[in-house]
C-alpha positions in Angstrom: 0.0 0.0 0.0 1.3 3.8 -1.1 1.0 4.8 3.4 3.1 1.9 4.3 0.4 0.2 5.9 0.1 -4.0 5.1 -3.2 -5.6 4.9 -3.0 -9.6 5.7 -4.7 -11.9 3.7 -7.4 -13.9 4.4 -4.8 -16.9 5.2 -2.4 -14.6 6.9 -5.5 -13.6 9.6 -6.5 -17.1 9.8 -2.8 -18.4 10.7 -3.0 -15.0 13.6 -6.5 -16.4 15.6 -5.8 -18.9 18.7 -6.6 -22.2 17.2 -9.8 -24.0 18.4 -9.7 -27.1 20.2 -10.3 -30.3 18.0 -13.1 -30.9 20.3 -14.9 -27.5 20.5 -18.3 -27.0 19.0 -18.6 -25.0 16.0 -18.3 -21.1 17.1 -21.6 -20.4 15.2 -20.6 -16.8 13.6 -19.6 -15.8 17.4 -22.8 -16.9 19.2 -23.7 -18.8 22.3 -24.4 -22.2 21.3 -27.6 -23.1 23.9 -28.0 -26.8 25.3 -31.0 -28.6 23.6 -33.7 -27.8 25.3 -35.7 -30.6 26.9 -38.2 -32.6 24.9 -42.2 -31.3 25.8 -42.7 -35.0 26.4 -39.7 -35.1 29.2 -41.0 -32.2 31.0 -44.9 -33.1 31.9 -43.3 -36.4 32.8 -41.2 -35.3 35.4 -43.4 -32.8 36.8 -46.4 -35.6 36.8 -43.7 -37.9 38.4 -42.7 -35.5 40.8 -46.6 -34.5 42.0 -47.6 -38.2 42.2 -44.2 -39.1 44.7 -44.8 -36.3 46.7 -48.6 -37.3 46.8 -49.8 -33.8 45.1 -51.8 -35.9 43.4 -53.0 -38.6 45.5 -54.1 -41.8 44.1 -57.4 -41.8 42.2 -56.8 -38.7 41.4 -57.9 -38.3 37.2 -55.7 -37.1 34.9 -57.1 -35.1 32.0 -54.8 -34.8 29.1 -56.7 -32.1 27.6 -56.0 -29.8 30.4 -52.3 -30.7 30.7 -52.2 -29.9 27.2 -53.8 -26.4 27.8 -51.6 -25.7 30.9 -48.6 -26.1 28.9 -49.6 -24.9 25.3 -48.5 -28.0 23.5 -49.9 -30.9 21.4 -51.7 -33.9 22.4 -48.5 -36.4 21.5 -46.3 -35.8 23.9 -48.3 -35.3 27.3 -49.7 -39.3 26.3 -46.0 -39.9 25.3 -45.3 -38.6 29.4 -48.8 -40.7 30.7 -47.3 -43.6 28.8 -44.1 -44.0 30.5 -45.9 -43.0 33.8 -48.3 -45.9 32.9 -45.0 -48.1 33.0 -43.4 -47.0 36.0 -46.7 -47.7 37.7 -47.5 -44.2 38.9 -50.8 -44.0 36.6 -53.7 -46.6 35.7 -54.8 -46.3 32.1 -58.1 -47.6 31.6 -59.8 -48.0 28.3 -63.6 -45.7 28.2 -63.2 -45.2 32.0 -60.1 -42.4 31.7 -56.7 -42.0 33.3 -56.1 -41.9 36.8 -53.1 -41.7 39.2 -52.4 -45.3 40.3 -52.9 -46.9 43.8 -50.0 -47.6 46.0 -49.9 -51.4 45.3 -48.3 -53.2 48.8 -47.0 -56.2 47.5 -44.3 -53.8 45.5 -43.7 -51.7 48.5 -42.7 -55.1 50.8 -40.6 -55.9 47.9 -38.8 -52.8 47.7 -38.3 -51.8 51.5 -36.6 -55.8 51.2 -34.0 -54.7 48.8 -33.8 -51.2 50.9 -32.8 -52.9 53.9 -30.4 -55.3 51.9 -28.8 -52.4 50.3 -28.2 -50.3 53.1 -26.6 -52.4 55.2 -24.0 -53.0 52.7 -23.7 -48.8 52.7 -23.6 -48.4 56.2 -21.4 -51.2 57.3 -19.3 -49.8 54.8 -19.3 -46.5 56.0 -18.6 -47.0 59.2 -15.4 -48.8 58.6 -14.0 -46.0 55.9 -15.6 -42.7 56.6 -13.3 -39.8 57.6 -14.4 -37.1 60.6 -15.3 -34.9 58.4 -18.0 -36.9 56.8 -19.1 -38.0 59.9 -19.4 -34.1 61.1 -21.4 -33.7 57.5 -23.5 -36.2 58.4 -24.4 -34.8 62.1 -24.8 -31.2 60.4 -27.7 -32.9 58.0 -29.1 -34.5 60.8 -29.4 -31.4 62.2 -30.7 -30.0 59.3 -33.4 -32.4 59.6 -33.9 -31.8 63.2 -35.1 -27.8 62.3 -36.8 -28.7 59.3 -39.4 -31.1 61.5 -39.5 -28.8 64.5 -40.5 -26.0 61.9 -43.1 -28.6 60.1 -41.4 -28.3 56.6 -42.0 -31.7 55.5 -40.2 -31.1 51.9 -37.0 -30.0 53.3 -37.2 -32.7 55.6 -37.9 -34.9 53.2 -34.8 -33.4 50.9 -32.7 -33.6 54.4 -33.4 -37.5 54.8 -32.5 -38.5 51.3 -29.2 -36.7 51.9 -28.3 -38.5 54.9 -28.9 -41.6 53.1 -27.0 -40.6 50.1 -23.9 -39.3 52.4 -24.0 -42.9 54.1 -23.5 -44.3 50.7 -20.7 -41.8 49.6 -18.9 -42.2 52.6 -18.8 -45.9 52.4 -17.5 -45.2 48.7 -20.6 -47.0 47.2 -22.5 -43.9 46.1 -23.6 -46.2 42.7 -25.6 -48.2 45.3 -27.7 -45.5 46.4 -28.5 -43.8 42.5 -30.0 -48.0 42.7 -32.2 -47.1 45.6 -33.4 -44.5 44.1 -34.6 -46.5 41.5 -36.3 -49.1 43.1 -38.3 -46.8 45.8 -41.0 -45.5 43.6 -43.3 -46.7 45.2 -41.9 -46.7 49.2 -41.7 -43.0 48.6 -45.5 -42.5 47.9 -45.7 -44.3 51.3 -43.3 -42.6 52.7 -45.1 -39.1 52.3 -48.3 -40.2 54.4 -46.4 -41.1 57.4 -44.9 -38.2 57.7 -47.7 -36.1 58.8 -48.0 -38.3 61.6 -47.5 -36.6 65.0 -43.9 -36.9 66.3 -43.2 -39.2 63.1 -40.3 -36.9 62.0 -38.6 -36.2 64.8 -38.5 -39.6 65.8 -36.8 -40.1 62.6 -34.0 -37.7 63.8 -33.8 -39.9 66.7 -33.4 -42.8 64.2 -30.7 -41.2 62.3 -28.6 -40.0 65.3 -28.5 -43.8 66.8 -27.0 -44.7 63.1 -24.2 -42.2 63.5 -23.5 -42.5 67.0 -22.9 -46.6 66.2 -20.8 -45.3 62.9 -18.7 -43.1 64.8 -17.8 -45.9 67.4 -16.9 -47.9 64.6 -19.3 -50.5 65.5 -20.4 -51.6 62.0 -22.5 -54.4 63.1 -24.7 -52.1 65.7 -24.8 -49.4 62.8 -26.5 -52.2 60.9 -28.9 -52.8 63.5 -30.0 -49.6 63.7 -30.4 -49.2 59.9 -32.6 -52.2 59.9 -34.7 -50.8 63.1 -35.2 -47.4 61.2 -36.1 -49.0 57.9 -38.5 -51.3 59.1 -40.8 -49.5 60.8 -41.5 -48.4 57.3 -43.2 -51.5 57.0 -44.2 -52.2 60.5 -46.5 -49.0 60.2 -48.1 -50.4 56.9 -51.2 -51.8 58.3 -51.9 -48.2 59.9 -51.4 -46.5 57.3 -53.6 -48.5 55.2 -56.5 -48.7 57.2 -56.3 -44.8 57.6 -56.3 -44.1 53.9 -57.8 -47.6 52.4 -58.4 -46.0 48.6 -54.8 -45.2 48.2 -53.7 -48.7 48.5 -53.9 -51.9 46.2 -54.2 -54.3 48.9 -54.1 -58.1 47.4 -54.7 -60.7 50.2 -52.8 -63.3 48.5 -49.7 -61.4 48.8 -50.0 -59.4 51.1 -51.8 -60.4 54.1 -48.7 -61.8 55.8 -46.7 -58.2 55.5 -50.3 -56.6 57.6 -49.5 -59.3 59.6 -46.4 -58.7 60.9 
């Protein structure tokens, strides 16, 4: 140029920019590139999920697609895509030219579950208390405290939140967290049942009470009397059954076959 200047070429600027990483996503002429959003379909599923567990929606309760359609301004295929794979997971009862309704809590898969519970969480806990450090057994007493001011306030989802986490922090401390994401799984249906009994007067402080007698065996490094006292806290989960049943009868699928000897007991 005649003022001295030098203009670059196109491959001269190119060779100049910081080179991208092989894996980087394209840049996208300079813009943010936004994670997929979630499919409609994923969405009314977990919020239905999430409102049936907690017992928002208690069972018998009717579903209308129509209005789930409405309420979040979308087709017809993917809220029954969602009802479907409730339909599966057992949470809703479809039934043809009656309607849709949220599905009873049936007891012979609760007994089945809090089995595999118990099993589970005795390998956890033992575990735990032979490998945790101090400072996950101090995490653990601050959730238990946790808990402790979310039931003398009443705030039964907190408490709630507070309990899975002492449970999960059992797990990670006994370096078997995998074992509790498998809990999670299989307690569908314990959790429904779960959610009536705490209302119950006393119920969740008593479950403090529960929880500190886990950590105090723990923290003696007494693995087989932690285990004890797993098994005492999770059974009363299914001691109480029978109670709880006969207090809310409609919520329950109660077959006598199967399940007369877990009332029983």
């Amino acid at each position: 140029m005649k003022d001295g200047t030098q203009t670059m070429t196109g491959e001269e600027t190119a060779r100049q920019r910081k080179p991208r990483s092989p894996n980087a996503p394209p840049n996208a002429n300079g813009h943010h590139v936004s994670a997929v959003p979630a499919k409609n379909s994923d969405i009314v599923y977990q919020d239905l999920r999430r409102d049936i567990i907690s017992m928002k929606l208690v069972p018998g309760t009717a579903i209308h697609e129509k209005e789930i359609t409405q309420r979040y301004g979308i087709s017809r295929t993917p809220v029954r895509e969602a009802v479907l794979r409730l339909a599966e997971d057992r949470l809703i009862d479809v039934i043809p030219k009656s309607g849709t309704f949220v599905a009873r809590i049936p007891l012979s898969m609760v007994r089945e579950a809090i089995v595999a519970r118990h099993a589970l969480e005795a390998v956890t806990v033992r575990e735990a208390t032979l490998k945790a450090s101090e400072s996950q057994f101090m995490e653990l007493g601050a959730i238990i405290q946790r808990q402790r001011e979310r039931a003398e306030a009443g705030e039964e989802e907190a408490f709630h939140k507070a309990d899975d986490d002492f449970h999960a922090a059992i797990a990670a401390a006994g370096r078997l967290a995998g074992i509790w994401d498998l809990i999670q799984q299989i307690r569908i249906q314990i959790e429904r049942y779960r959610r009536l009994t705490l209302p119950q007067p006393g119920r969740m402080l008593k479950v403090v009470g529960e929880h500190e007698a886990i950590l105090d065996a723990m923290k003696r490094r007494e693995p087989d009397e932690a285990v004890n006292c797993m098994a005492y806290h999770l059974n009363k989960l299914q001691l109480d059954i029978a109670v709880f049943r006969d207090l809310w009868p409609n919520y329950f699928l109660f077959d006598p076959a199967l399940d007369s000897e877990l009332l029983a007991n």
